[in-house]
C-alpha positions as CSV (number, residue, x, y, z in Angstrom):
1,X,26.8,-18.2,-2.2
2,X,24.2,-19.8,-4.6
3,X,24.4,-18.0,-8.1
4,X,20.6,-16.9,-8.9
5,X,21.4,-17.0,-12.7
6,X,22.8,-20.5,-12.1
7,X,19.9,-20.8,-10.4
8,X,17.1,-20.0,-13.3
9,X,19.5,-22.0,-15.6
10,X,18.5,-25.5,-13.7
11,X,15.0,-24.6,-13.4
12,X,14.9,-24.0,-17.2
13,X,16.5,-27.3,-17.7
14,X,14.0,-29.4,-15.5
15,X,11.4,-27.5,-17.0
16,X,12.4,-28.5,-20.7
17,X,12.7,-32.0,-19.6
18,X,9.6,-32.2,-18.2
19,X,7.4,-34.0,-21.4
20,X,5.2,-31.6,-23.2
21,X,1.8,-34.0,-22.0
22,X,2.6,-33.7,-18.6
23,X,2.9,-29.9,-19.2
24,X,-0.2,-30.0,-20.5
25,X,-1.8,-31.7,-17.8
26,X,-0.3,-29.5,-15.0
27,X,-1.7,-26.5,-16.9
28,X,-5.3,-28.2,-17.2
29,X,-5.2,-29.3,-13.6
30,X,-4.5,-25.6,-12.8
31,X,-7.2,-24.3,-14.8
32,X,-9.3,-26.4,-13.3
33,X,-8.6,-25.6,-9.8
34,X,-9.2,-21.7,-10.5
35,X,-12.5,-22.7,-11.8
36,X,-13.3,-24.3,-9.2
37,X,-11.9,-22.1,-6.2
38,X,-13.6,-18.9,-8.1
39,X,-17.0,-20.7,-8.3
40,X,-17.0,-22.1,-4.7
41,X,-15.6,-18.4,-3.2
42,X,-18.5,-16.8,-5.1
43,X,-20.7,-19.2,-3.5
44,X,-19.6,-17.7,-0.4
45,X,-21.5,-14.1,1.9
46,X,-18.0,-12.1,1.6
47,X,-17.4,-8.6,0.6
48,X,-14.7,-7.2,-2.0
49,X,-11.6,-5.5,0.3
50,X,-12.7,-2.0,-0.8
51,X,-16.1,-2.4,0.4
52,X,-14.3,-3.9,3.9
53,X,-11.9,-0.9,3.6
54,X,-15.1,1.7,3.3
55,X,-16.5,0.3,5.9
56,X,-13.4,0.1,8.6
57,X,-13.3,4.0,7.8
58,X,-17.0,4.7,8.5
59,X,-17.1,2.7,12.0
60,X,-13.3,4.7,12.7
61,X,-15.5,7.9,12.3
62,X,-18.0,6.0,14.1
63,X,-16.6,5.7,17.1
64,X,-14.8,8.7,17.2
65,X,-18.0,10.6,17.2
66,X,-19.3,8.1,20.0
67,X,-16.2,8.9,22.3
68,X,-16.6,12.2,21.6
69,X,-20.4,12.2,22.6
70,X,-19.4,10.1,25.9
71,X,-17.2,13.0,26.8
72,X,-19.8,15.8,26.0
73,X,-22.2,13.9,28.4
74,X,-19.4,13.1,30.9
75,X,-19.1,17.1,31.0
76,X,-23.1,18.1,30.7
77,X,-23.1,15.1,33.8
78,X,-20.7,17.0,35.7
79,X,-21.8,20.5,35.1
80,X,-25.3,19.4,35.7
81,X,-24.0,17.7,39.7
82,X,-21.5,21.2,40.0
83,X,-25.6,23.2,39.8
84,X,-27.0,20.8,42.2
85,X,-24.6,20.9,44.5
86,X,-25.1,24.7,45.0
């Protein structure tokens, strides 16, 4: 089995050997790329996840108000056909 601390211990070593401008550049190139994604997804007709969350619950409650009208008319329906056929 692969030791994790043995692991981190190569990472950190490639890491320090990596030269300092090149660092650098990685970090700008980064940057950059958030700046980018967070300009462009703003650009886009989305909605934050609460405001998809609070709407998910109002059409739950939606449609459990629907099915529950469908089976009050189901039953009016019935009762209505059970007077005219007497």
């Amino acid at each position: 089995m692969i030791n994790a601390k043995k692991i981190e211990e190569i990472a950190k070593q490639v890491t320090d050997a990596i030269p300092p401008g090149l660092k650098t550049m990685a970090n700008d190139i980064e940057e950059k790329t958030k700046t980018v994604l967070q300009r462009k997804l703003s650009q886009l007709d989305v909605v934050s996840r609460e405001e998809f969350d609070v709407q998910t619950q109002v059409l739950l409650k939606t449609r459990a108000k629907l099915t529950e009208l469908e089976e009050r008319l189901t039953q009016l329906e019935n009762a209505s056909s059970a007077d005219n056929d007497v």
